[in-house]
N, C-alpha and C positions, 0 to 999 in steps of 0.2 A: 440259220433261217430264223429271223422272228416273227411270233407271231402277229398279225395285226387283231390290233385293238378296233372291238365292237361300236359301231355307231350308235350315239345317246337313244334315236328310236329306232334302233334293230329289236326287230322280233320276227324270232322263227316260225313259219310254220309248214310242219311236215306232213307228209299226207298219211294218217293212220291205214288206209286199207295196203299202200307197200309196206307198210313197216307191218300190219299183218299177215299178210301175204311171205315175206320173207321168213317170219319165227313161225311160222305154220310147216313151211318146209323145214327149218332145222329141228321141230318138234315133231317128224315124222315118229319119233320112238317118245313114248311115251313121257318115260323116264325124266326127261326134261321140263316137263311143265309142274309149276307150283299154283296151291291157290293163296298164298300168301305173299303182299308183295314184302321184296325185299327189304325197302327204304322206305323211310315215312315220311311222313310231312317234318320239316324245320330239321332232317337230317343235312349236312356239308357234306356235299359228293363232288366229286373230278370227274367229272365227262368227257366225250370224244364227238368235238363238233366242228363235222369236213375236215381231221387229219388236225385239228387244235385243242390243246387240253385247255380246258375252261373248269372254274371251280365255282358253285351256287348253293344255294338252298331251295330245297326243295319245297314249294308252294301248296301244290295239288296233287295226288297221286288216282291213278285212271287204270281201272280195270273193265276192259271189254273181252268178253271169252276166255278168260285167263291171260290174257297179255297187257301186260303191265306196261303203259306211258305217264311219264312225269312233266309238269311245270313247272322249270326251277329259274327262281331268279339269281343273276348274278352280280347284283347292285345297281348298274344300270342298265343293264339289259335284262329281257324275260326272254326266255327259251322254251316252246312249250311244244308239248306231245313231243317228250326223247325218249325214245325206246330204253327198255328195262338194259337192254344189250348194250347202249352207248356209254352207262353209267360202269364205270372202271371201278369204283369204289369208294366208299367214306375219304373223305380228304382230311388231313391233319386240320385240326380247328387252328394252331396260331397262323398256318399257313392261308388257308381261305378265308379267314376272318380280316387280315392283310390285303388282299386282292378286294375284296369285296368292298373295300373302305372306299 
């Protein structure tokens, strides 16, 4: 399966009160909530967007009540408000910095 490639003005947006509404209930136990976020701004992360790994830079970073959303652009695309949860992790920089060209 490949994936398809994002149109020049795609831009996402998601609706923050599901995406807090959802990490509210998996933060029923405390334990799980940080007040720091993970990733900063101008970090290269691989996200998970509708079941596609995309790789960006992270633009804005968004704390409302502890839950952390990001704006990360992807070169030609901007992806914004992606839950703390979508983000898989730092991406190899020779790998994203490719993609992103």
């Amino acid at each position: 399966m490949t994936p398809e490639a994002p149109t020049i003005n795609e831009i996402v947006y998601q609706n923050i009160e599901r995406i807090q509404a959802e990490q509210l209930k998996r933060m029923a136990d405390v334990t799980g909530l940080t007040r720091f976020s993970r990733y900063h701004v101008n970090d290269l992360v691989q996200f998970d967007f509708n079941g596609l790994i995309r790789y960006g830079r992270i633009t804005t970073v968004m704390n409302r009540a502890g839950l952390f959303s990001y704006n990360i652009d992807s070169g030609r695309t901007w992806y914004r408000e992606v839950d703390e949860s979508k983000i898989n992790g730092m991406a190899a920089e020779s790998r994203a910095i490719t993609i992103l060209r």
